[in-house]
N, C-alpha and C positions, 0 to 999 in steps of 0.2 A: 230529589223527589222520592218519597217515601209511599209506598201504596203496592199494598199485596194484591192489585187486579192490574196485571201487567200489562194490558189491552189500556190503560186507566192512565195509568204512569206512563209508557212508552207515547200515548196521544199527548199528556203534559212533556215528555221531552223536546218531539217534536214542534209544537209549540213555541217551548224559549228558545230551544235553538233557533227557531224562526226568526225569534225577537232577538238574538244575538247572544243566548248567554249558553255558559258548559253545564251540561247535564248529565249528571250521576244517578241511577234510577238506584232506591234499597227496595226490595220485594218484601224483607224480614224483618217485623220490629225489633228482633232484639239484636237484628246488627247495625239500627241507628246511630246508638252513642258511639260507636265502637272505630264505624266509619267516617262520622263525624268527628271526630280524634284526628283519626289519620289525614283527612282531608282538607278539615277545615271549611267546608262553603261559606260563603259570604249569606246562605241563606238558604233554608228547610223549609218545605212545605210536607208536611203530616197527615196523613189519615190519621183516622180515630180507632178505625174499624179493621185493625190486624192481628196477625196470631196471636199479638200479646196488645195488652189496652193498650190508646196511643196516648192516653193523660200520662200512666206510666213511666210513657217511654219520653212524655213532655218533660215530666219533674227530672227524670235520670241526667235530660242533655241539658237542664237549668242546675242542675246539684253538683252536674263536675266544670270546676274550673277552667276545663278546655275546652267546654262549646256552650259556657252560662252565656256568653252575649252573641252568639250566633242567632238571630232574630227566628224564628217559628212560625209560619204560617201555615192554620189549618186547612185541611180541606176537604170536607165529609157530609156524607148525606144526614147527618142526624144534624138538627137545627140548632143553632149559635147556643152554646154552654158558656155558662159565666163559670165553672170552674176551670175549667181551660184558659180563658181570658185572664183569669186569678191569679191561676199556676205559670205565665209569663208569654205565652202567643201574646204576636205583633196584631193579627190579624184572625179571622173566620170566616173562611168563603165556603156555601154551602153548593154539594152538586144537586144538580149538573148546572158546569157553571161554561160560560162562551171564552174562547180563545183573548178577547179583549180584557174583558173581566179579570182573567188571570195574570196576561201580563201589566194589565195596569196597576194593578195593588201590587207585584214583584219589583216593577218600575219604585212606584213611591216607597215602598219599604227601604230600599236598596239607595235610591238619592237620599233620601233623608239620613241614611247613616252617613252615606259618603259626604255630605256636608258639614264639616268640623264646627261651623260658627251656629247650628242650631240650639234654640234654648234648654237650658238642664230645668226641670223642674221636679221637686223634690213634694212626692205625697206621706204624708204621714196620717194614720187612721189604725183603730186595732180591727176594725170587718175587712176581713182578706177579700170580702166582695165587693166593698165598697174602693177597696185600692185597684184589685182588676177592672172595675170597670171605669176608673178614673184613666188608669194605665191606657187601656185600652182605646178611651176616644185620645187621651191626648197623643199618646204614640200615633195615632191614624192621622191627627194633625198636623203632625211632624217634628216635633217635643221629642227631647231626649228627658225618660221619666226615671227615676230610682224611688225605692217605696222604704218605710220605716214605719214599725206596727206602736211603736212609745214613743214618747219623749226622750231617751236614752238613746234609742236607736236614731232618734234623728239628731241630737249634736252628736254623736259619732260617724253618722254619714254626711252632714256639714262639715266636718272637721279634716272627712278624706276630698271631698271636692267640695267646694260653694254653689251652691245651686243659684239660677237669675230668677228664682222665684218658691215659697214654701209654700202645700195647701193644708193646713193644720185642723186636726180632728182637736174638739176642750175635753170631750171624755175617754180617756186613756186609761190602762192600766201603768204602773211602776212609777211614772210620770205625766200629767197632763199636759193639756195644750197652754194652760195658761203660763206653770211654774218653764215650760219651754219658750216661751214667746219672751218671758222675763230673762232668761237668760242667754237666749241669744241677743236680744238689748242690750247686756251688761257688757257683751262683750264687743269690739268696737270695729273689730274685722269683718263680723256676723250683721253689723245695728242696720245694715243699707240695704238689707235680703229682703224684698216685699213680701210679706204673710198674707193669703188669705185665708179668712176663718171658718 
């Protein structure tokens, strides 16, 4: 739990300890990533509104490869930001929010990872807005989502996992959707992956 109003955070501990889970309170944004390193949670929730931004301190714990897939959910009195959503939050819960509220988007966030056989689905689009807010509902769904802004980038993120599903943007830079859609056809591993356009 991340939140420089310790009255704020210490009520969120109390809380999931209720609901069963360990709770680490940070007061400091800028010992987020830091502590998140050392620790590892299964899952952060964020304020926005600490000594240091908390988009910031979003993009820092999605840029290093020790806590890019530690899931992020927001929690702040300023109303639902799509660049947040963008920049890789699971979720946005705006205060003051009820003890159920809380732990029930912690609950779902947290099963749906812990479920190995959820669907991968793979967004490709070059509006970094349009992929957050793709991300965004289907993660809430319970979809495991990976995002690629070309054509490029998406048979190279096809090539590292197969997705059970592509949502393909046609105006692209480097690459379109169509010369991609064409060559994932060509090839006979990729031809069974359902595209939608």
């Amino acid at each position: 739990v991340a939140d420089d109003e310790t009255d704020v955070a210490q009520l969120f501990q109390q809380q999931l300890r209720r609901a069963g889970y360990r709770v680490t309170v940070v007061t400091q944004g800028s010992q987020v990533t830091q502590i998140a390193r050392q620790l590892k949670p299964e899952l952060i929730t964020l304020d926005l509104l600490m000594d240091v931004d908390g988009l910031a301190v979003l993009q820092d714990l999605k840029a290093d490869p020790a806590t890019a897939d530690i899931p992020v959910v927001i929690i702040s009195v300023i109303p639902e930001n799509e660049d947040v959503l963008a920049a890789g939050a699971v979720d946005y819960l705006v205060k003051p929010l009820d003890e159920e509220e809380l732990t029930a988007c912690i609950a779902r966030v947290l099963d749906t990872r812990g479920n190995g056989s959820r669907s991968h689905v793979l967004v490709v689009d070059d509006e970094a807005d349009i992929v957050g807010w793709l991300k965004h509902l289907l993660s809430h769904s319970g979809y495991r989502v990976s995002e690629a802004y070309d054509g490029i980038q998406a048979l190279e993120a096809v090539a590292v996992e197969k997705p059970d599903l592509i949502l393909l943007d046609m105006k692209m830079p480097r690459m379109d959707g169509r010369t991609t859609l064409r060559r994932l056809r060509a090839e006979e591993e990729y031809r069974d992956i359902p595209v939608i356009v």
